[in-house]
N, C-alpha and C positions, 0 to 999 in steps of 0.2 A: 520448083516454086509451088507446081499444085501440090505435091506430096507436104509441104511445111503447112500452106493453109488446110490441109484437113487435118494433119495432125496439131496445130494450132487451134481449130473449133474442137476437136475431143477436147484439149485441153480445157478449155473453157468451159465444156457441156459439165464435163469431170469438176472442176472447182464451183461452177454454180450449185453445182448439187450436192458438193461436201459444205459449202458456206448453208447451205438453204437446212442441210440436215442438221447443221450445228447450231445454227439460232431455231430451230422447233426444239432441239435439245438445251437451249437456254433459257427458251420462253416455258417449255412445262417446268422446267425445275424452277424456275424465277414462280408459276403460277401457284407451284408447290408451295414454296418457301411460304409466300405470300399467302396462301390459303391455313399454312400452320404459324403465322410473323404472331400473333397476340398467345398462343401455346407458347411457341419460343420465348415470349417475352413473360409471360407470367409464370411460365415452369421455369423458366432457365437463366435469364438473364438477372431478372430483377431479382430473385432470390438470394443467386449467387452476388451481385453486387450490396444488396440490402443486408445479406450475412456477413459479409468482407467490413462493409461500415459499421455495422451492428456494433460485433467484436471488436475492433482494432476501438474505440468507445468502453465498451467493455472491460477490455482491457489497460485502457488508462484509468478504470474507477477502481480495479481492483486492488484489493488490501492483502497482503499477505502476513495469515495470521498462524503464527508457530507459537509451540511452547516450547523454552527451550531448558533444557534440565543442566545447573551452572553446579558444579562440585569442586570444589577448591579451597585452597588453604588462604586464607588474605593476611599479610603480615598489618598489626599492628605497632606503631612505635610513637610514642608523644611522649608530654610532658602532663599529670593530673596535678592540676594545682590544688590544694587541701586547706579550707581555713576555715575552723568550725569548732564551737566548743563542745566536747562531751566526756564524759567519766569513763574511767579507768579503776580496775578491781585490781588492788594488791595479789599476787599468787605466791609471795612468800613472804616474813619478816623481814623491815628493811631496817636496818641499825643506823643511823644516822649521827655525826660528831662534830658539833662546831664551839668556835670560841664564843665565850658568852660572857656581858659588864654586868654584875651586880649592881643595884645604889642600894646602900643602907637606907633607912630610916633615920628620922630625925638628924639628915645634916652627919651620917656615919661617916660618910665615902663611899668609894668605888672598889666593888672587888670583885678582879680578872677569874677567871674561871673557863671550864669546859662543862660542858652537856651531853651527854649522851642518853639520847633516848632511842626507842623502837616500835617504826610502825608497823600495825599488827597486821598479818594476814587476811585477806580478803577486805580490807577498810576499802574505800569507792573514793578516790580526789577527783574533783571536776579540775580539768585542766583545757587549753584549748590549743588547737594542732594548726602549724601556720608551716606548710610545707611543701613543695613541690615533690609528686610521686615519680619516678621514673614506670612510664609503661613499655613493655617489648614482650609480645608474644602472636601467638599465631591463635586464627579462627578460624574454625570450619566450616565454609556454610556449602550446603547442600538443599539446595529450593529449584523447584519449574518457575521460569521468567515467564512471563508471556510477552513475546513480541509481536507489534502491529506495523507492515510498512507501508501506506499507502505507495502505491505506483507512480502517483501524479505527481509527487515529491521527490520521486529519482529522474536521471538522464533519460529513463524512458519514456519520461512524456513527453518530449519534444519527438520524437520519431509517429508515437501513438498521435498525436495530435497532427502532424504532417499528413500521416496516411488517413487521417479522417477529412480531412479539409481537402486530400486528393480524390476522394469518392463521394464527396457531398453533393457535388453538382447532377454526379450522374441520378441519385439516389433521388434529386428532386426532379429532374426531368421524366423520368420513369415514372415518378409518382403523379406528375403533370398527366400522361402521355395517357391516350383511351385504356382501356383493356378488354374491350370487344370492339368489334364491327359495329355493332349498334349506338356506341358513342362516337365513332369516326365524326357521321353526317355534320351531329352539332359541334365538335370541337375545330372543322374546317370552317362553320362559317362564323364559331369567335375567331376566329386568324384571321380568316378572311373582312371583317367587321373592324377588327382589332379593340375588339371586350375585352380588353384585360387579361388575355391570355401570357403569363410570365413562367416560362417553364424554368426558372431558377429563382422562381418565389422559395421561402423558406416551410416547408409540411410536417408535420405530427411525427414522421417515422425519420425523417432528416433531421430534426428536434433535438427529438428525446428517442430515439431508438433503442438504448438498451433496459430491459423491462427487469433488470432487477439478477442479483445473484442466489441460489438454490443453496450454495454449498459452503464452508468454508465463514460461515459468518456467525457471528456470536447470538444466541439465543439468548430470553429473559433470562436465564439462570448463569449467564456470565458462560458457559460451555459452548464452543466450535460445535456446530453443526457438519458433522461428517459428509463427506458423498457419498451418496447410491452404492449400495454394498460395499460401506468400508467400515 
């Protein structure tokens, strides 16, 4: 029995002093963190969440602008309806022969006959064309399209708009939140007061965050602006 209680107080002397060394090794790192928490927050977090919101924004305003080079034959086939008067140039002598009445003079009579005459080469008749044309053939066309597809117009803007409205919150609490030590003081006693402090009020960078595209966008002269060494 005395051999259990002394080996029962090591035991105890033993885990006081593995507990006792573990919270000094929780309390520096906790004082650490805590001494770098507005570093972490202004290098790292808020960045990386304000760059996540940014883009996925970004990327529902984007247009993608191609040119696209269309080379192909396109059949043609209708009907060209034609109704229109205009002249016609003889290109040979045309002989022409019909039955023709005489009337005498003075009360003679009638006398039956033929005509033959010839119209002469190159004469000009105005006549007028009331016709239907058959069309059938084929056309070449070879042109650059320019296509423009806004993004906010496809399926992807329901995901893009999801994932923005999933970071918005934090993007304004961050933006709410001190970013030194030296605002702490005042921003605990608007809390504490409760001045209005709404860390999911709506901010300038939750807004309107994305500041605009560099690349890929049409210039005054109608030309895509290329990217950075391209």
């Amino acid at each position: 029995m005395q051999q259990f209680r002394v080996w029962w107080n090591s035991f105890k002397t033993v885990a006081i002093w593995i507990s006792f060394i573990t919270n000094m090794v929780l309390l520096i790192v906790s004082i650490l963190l805590l001494m770098q928490l507005f570093q972490i927050k202004n290098g790292i977090v808020e960045p990386l969440v304000d760059g996540l919101h940014r883009n996925f924004v970004g990327l529902d305003e984007a247009v993608i602008i191609r040119t696209i080079e269309v080379s192909d034959d396109i059949p043609v086939i209708f009907d060209l309806p034609v109704n229109q008067e205009t002249d016609v140039v003889l290109t040979a002598d045309v002989p022409l022969a019909a039955n023709a009445t005489f009337t005498l003079p003075g009360g003679g009579g009638l006398i039956n006959g033929r005509v033959d005459i010839v119209l002469p080469q190159n004469l000009v008749l105005p006549v007028r064309l009331s016709m239907n044309v058959p069309v059938n053939t084929q056309i070449p066309v070879d042109m650059p399209v320019e296509v423009e597809i806004p993004l906010n117009e496809t399926q992807l803007h329901d995901p893009f708009v999801n994932l923005r409205e999933l970071l918005e919150p934090y993007v304004r609490v961050l933006d709410h939140l001190p970013e030194r030590w030296g605002q702490v003081p005042d921003f605990l006693i608007d809390v504490w007061q409760g001045d209005g402090v709404n860390l999911l009020a709506p901010t300038a960078e939750s807004a309107d965050p994305w500041p605009g595209f560099t690349t890929g966008v049409r210039s005054e002269t109608g030309d895509t602006v290329p990217p950075p060494g391209g």
